[in-house]
matplotlib code that plots the C-alpha trace (Angstrom):
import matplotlib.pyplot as plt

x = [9.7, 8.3, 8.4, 11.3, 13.3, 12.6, 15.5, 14.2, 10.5, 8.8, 5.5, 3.6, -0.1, -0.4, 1.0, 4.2, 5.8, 8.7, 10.3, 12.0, 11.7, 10.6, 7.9, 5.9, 4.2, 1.8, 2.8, 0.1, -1.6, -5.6, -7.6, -7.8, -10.7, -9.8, -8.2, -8.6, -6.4, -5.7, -5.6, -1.2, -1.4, -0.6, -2.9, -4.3, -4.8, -6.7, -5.7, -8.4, -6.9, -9.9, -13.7, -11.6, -8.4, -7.1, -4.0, -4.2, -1.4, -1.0, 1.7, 1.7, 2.9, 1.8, -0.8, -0.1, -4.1, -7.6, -10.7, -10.8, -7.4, -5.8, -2.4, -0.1, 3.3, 6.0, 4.4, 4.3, 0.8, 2.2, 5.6, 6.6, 8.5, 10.6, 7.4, 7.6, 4.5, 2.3, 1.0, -1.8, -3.4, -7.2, -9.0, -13.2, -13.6, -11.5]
y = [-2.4, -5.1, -4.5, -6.5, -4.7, -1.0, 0.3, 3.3, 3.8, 5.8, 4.1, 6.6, 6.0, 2.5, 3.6, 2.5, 5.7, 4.7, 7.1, 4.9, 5.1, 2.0, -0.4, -1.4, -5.0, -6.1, -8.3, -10.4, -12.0, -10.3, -7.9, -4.4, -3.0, 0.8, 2.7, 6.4, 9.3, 12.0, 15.9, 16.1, 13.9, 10.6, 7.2, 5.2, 1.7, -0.8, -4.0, -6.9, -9.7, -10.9, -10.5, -9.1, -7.8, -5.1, -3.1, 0.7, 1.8, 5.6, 8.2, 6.2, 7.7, 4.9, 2.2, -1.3, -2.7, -1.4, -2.6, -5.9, -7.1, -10.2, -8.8, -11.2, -10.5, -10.9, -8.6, -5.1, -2.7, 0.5, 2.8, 5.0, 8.5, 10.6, 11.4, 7.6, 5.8, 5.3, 1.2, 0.8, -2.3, -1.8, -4.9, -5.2, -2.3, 0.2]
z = [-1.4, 1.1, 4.8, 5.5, 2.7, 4.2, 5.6, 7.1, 8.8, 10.4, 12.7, 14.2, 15.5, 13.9, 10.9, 8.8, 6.8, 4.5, 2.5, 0.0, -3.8, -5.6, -6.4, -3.6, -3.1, -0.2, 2.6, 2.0, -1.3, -1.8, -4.1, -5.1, -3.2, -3.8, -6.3, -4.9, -6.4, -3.5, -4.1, -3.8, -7.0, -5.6, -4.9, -2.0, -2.9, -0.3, -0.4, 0.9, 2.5, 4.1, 5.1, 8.3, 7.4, 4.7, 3.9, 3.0, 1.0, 0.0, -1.6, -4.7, -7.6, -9.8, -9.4, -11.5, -11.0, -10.7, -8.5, -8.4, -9.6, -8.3, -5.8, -5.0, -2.7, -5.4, -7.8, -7.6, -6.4, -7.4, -7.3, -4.4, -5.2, -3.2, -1.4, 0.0, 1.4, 4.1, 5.1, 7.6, 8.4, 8.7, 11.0, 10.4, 12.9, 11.3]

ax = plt.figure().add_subplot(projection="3d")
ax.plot(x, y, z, "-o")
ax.set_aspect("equal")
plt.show()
């Protein structure tokens, strides 16, 4: 799912819930900075655009890359469940 192809979300607080299933690719081309499994079994993934700008991706049920990978916008980061996914764009302060 890419942002434009959501049909249903959710932003709260800064932060883009979608509770679609399917694969999941970043809006923008960068590198895996984080691969970090959570405690209700799913991933986070941070994507680094930047020196300034990153993408934090979580409720992954799948992750297609480790640390350090190449991601580019057309091909997958990982697969969302029924649980869906949260997107938050992180700037250099947080």
């Amino acid at each position: 799912m890419n942002l434009g192809d959501i049909k249903k979300a959710l932003l709260d607080g800064g932060v883009i819930s979608a509770s679609e299933v399917g694969s999941v690719y970043s809006w923008e081309n960068g590198q895996i900075d984080l691969v970090e499994a959570l405690e209700d079994s799913t991933y986070r993934v941070v994507i680094k655009h930047s020196e300034n700008f990153s993408t934090s991706i979580s409720g992954l049920k799948f992750v297609y890359g480790q640390y350090g990978d190449k991601v580019l916008t057309n091909v997958p980061v990982g697969y969302a469940s029924e649980s869906g996914v949260s997107m938050c764009f992180i700037g250099k302060d947080g």
